[in-house]
DRENVEXZA-298137 format. One line per 10 residues: number of its first residue (from 0); for each residue x, y, z of C-alpha. Coordinates in pm, whole numbers. Example, Ala and Ser with C-alpha at 12.3 -4.5 7.8 and 13.67 -1.06 7.14 Angstrom:
// DRENVEXZA-298137
0 = 1230 -450 780 ~ 1367 -106 714
This chain:
// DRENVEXZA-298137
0 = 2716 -855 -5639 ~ 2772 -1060 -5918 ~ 3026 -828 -6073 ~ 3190 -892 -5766 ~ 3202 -1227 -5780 ~ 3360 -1184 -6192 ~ 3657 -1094 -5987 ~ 3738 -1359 -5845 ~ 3749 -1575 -6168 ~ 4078 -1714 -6203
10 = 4299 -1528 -6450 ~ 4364 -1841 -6620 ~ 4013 -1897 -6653 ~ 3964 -1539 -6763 ~ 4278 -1584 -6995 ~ 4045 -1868 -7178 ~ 3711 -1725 -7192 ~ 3810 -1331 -7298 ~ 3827 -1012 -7072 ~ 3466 -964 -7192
20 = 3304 -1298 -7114 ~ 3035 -1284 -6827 ~ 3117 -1638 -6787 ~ 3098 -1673 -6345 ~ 3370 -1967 -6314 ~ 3518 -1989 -5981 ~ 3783 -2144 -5761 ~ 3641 -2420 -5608 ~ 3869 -2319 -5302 ~ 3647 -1977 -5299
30 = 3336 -2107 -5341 ~ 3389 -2442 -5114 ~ 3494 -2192 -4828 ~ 3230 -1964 -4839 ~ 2986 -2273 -4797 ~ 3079 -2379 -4515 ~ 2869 -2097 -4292 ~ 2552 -2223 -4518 ~ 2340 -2455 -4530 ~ 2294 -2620 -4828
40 = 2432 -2859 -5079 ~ 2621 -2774 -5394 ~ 2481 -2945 -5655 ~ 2768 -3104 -5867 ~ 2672 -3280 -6171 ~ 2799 -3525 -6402 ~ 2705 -3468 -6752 ~ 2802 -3757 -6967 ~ 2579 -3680 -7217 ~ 2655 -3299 -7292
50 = 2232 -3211 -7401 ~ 2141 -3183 -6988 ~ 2349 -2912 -6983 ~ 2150 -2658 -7107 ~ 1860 -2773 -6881 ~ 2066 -2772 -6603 ~ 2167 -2410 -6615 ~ 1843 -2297 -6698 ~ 1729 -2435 -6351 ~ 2005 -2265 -6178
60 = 1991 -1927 -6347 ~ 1647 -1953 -6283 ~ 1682 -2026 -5902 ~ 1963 -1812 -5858 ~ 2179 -2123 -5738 ~ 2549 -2233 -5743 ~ 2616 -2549 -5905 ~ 2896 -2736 -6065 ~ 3021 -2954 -6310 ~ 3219 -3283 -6316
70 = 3393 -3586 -6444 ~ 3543 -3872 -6279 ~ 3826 -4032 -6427 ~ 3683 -4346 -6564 ~ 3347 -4077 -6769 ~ 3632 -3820 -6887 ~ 4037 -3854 -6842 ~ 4325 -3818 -7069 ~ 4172 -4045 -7344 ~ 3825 -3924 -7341
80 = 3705 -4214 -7059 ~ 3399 -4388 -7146 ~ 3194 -4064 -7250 ~ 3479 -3936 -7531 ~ 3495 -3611 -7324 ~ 3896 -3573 -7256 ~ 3901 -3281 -6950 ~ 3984 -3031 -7301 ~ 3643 -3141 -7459 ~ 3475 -3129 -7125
90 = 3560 -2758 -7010 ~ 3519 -2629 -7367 ~ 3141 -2821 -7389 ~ 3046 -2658 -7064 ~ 3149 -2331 -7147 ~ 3011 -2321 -7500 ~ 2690 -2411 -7323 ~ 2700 -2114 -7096 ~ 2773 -1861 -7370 ~ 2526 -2001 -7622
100 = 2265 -2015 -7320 ~ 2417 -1638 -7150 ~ 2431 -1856 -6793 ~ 2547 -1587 -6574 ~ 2553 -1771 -6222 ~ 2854 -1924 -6044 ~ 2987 -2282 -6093 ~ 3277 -2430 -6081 ~ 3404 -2753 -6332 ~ 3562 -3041 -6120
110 = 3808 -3338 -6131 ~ 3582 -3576 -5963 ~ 3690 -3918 -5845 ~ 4086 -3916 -5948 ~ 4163 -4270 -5863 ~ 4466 -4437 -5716 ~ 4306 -4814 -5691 ~ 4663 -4929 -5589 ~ 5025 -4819 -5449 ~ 5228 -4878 -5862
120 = 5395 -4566 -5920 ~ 5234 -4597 -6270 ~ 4893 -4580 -6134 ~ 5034 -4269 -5963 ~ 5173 -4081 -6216 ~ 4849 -4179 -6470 ~ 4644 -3957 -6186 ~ 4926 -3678 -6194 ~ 4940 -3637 -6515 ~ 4516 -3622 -6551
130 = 4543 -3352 -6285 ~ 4773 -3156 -6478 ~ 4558 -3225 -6782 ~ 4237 -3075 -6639 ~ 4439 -2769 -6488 ~ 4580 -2705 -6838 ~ 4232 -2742 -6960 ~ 4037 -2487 -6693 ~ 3957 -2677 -6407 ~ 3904 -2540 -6065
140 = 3872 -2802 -5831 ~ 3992 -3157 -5773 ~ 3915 -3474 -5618 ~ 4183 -3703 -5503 ~ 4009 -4052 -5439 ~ 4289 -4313 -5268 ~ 4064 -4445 -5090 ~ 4064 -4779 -5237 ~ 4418 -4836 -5036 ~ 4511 -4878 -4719
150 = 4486 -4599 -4489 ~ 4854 -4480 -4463 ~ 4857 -4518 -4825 ~ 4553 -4331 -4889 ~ 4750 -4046 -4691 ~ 5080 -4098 -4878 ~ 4932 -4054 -5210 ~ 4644 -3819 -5141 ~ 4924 -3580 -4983 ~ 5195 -3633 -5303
160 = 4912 -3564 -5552 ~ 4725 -3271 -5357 ~ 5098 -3102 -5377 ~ 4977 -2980 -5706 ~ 4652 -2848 -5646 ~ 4771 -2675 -5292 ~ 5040 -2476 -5578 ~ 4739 -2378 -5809 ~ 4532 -2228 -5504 ~ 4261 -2475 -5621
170 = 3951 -2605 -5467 ~ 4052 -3004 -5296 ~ 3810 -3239 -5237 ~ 3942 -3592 -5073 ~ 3820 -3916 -4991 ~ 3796 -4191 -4711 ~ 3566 -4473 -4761 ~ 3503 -4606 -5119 ~ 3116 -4538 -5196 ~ 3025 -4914 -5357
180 = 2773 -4990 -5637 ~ 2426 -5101 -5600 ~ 2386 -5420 -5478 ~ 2748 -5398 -5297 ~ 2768 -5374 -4887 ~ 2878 -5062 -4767 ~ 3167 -5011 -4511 ~ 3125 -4766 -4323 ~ 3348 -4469 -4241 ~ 3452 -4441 -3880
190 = 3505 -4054 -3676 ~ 3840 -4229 -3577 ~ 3973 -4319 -3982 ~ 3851 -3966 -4041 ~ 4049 -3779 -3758 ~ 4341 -3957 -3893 ~ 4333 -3929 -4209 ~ 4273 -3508 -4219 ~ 4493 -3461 -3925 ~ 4820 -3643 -4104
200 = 4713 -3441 -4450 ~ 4704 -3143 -4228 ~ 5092 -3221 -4075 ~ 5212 -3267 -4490 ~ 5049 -2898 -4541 ~ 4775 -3039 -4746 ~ 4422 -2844 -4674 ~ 4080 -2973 -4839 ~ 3793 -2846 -4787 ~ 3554 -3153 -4881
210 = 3585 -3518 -4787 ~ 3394 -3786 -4929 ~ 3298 -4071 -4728 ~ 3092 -4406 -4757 ~ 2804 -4339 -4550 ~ 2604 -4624 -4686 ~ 2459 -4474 -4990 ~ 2539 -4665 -5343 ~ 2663 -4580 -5655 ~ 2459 -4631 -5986
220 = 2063 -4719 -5991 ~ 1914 -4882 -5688 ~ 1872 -5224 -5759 ~ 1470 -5388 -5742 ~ 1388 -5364 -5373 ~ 1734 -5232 -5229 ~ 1654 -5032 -4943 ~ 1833 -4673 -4908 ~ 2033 -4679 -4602 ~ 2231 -4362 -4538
230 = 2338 -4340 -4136 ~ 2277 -3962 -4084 ~ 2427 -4000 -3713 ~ 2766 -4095 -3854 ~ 2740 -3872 -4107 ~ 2746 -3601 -3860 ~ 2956 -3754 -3642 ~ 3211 -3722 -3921 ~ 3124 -3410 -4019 ~ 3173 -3243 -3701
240 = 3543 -3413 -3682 ~ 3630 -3255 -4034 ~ 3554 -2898 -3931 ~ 3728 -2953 -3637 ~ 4033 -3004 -3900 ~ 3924 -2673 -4130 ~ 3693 -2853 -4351 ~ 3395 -2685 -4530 ~ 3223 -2997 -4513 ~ 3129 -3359 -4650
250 = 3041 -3470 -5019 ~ 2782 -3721 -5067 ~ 2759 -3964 -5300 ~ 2497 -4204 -5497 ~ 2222 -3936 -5467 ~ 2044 -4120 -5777 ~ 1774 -4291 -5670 ~ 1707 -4157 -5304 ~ 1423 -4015 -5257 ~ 1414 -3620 -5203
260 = 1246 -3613 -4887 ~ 1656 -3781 -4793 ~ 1800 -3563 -5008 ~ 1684 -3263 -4863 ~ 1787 -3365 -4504 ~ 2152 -3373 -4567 ~ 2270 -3036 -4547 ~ 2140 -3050 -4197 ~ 2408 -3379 -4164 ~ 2697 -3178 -4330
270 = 2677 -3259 -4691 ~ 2775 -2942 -4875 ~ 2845 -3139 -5225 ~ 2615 -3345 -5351 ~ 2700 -3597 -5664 ~ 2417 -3645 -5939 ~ 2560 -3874 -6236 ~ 2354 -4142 -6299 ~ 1985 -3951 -6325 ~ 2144 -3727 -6619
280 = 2260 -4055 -6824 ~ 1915 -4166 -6760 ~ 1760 -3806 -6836 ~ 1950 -3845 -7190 ~ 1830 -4171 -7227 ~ 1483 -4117 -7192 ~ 1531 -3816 -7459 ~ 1770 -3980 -7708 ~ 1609 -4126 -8051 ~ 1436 -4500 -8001
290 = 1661 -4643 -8304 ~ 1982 -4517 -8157 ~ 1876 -4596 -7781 ~ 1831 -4990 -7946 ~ 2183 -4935 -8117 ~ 2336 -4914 -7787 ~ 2167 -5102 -7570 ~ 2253 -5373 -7852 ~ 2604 -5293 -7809 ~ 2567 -5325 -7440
300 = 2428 -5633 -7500 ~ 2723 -5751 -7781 ~ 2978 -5671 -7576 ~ 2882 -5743 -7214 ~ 2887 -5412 -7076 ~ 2692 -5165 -6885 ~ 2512 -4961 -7148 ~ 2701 -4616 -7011 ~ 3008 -4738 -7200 ~ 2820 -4707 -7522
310 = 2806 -4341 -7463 ~ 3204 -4269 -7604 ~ 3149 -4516 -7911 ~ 2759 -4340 -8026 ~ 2909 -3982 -7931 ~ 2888 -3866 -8265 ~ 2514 -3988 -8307 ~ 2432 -3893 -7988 ~ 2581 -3502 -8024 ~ 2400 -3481 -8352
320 = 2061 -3618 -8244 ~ 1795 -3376 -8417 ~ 1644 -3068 -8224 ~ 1339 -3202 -8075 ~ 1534 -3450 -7913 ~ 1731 -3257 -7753 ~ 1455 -3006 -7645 ~ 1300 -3291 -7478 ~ 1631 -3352 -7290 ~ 1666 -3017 -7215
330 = 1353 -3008 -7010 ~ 1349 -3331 -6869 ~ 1704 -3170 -6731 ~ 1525 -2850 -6584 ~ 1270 -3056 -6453 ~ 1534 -3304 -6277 ~ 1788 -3016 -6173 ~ 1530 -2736 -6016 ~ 1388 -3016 -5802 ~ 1720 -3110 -5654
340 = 1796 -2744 -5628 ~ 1585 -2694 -5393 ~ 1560 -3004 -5196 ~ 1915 -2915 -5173 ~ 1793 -2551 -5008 ~ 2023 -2399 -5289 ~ 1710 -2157 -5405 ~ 1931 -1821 -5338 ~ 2254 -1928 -5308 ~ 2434 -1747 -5590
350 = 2365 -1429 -5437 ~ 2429 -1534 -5056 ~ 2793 -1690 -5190 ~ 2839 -1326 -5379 ~ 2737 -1167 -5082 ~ 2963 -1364 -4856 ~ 3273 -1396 -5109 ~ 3232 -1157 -5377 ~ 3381 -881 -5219 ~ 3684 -731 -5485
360 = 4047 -868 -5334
């Protein structure tokens, strides 16, 4: 089945990796489709430290699970975001990883979070022109985040940029309801925002599969004694509106930090994407030499920033940290990833998606 599934790589992902390569990247249109009969959570992760990697498709070849990787704008656009990874570096990291490490499941590499924080046309074209950065680089599937903006702006600009990935056939994921930090109050998304905001896409011909809402859960690390506070109800609420509108399902965000005993009750809510950035910085952290762990965190420190904008300005020392290092990483990553795996019931999926869309076209 998994020859099956080679098929439906995209010829200009097959045009990058070679005829020969046994490389499984998919459309995220294909695979977000296919999930939304199952229940379980795509794991999507965030690697802005490229030495989980390895440790991450260990745990999936192991488990026979789909998974996939991402970068938001601010970790990895045109001019390398805070990690030094520009959407070139990114794709070429992930798939060096997964010929050096023969990964032979299915994933797909993602856009995540392209933001339009206002209504400039500058801000507007900056996200166009990362879109057609990451397609140009082997992307399969892209996030359109407008939701800092009014609603019928969110629509407006969500529909103008989506134009382009509706062209490439691509996988769309979109979003109502900016997910805030830790330590920020959430605002909930209502069934009503999201009825109009996929049923006006749907009248401008754009189709996602995924929406991202706020639900209540937090980006970044939980701050002391924050309580987790995800409403489940609204969650499916919302849920049941978007497949109403042709939606696979919902994309949670701010997974770091809740507990798995959540975790694993959110495919029953409608998650079918499930964010994980923050516990792989913190994975590399714990793994990363003590004298260059104090060199950033003094940076950090020097500069007033959070410490994950030290990872673009150590990238050097940090790809070239010695071999036990990064074996500890690696399996601190494995550890991490086959946990969340299969709290997010994805034990199995590879071969239910192959069996489900890996028929030859």
């Amino acid at each position: 089945m998994i020859n099956d599934l080679l098929e439906l790589v995209p010829p200009r992902i097959r045009n990058k990796i070679g005829s020969q390569s046994r490389i499984c990247l998919l459309n995220g249109r294909d695979l977000f489709s296919a999930l939304k009969n199952e229940n379980l959570i795509l794991m999507a992760c965030n690697p802005r430290i490229k030495h989980v990697i390895p440790g991450i498709m260990k745990a999936a070849e192991e488990l026979d699970a789909v998974i996939a990787f991402e970068l938001t704008r601010t970790e990895g656009g045109l001019n390398g975001g805070y990690t030094g990874q520009t959407p070139q570096v990114f794709f070429d990291t992930v798939i060096e990883c997964a010929e050096r490490y023969k990964f032979t499941k299915p994933f797909i590499i993602h856009g995540d979070h392209t933001t339009v924080q206002n209504t400039s046309p500058e801000e507007q074209e900056r996200a166009r022109l990362l879109i057609e950065g990451q397609v140009k680089a082997g992307y399969t599937s892209f996030a359109i985040d407008a939701s800092f903006n009014p609603l019928p702006d969110n629509i407006r600009i969500t529909a103008e940029l989506a134009a382009t990935v509706e062209n490439e056939g691509y996988g769309l994921e979109v979003e109502l309801g900016e997910v805030k930090r830790a330590g920020v109050e959430s605002n909930l998304t209502t069934v009503e925002e999201t009825q109009e905001f996929l049923s006006c896409l749907v009248k401008k011909g754009i189709h996602p599969q995924l929406l991202a809402i706020d639900n209540g859960s937090k980006r970044g690390n939980y701050l002391d004694g924050e309580m987790i506070r995800i409403d489940l109800d609204r969650t499916k609420e919302i849920y049941d509106a978007a497949v109403r509108l042709g939606l696979a399902g919902l994309v949670q965000h701010g997974i770091t930090g809740t507990p798995l005993r959540l975790v694993g009750k959110l495919a029953n809510y409608g998650i079918r994407k499930g964010n994980i950035g923050t516990l792989w910085q913190n994975v590399a952290h714990a793994g990363l030499p003590l004298d260059l762990m104090d060199a950033m965190r003094h940076w950090a420190r020097e500069n007033g920033k959070d410490i994950k904008f030290a990872t673009k300005i150590f990238k050097s020392e940090i790809d070239a940290i010695p071999e036990e290092n990064a074996k500890q990483i690696f399996d601190m990553a494995y550890r991490e990833a086959k946990e969340f795996l299969q709290a997010f019931h994805a034990k199995g999926s590879a071969s239910r998606l192959a069996a489900s869309i890996g028929k030859p076209r």
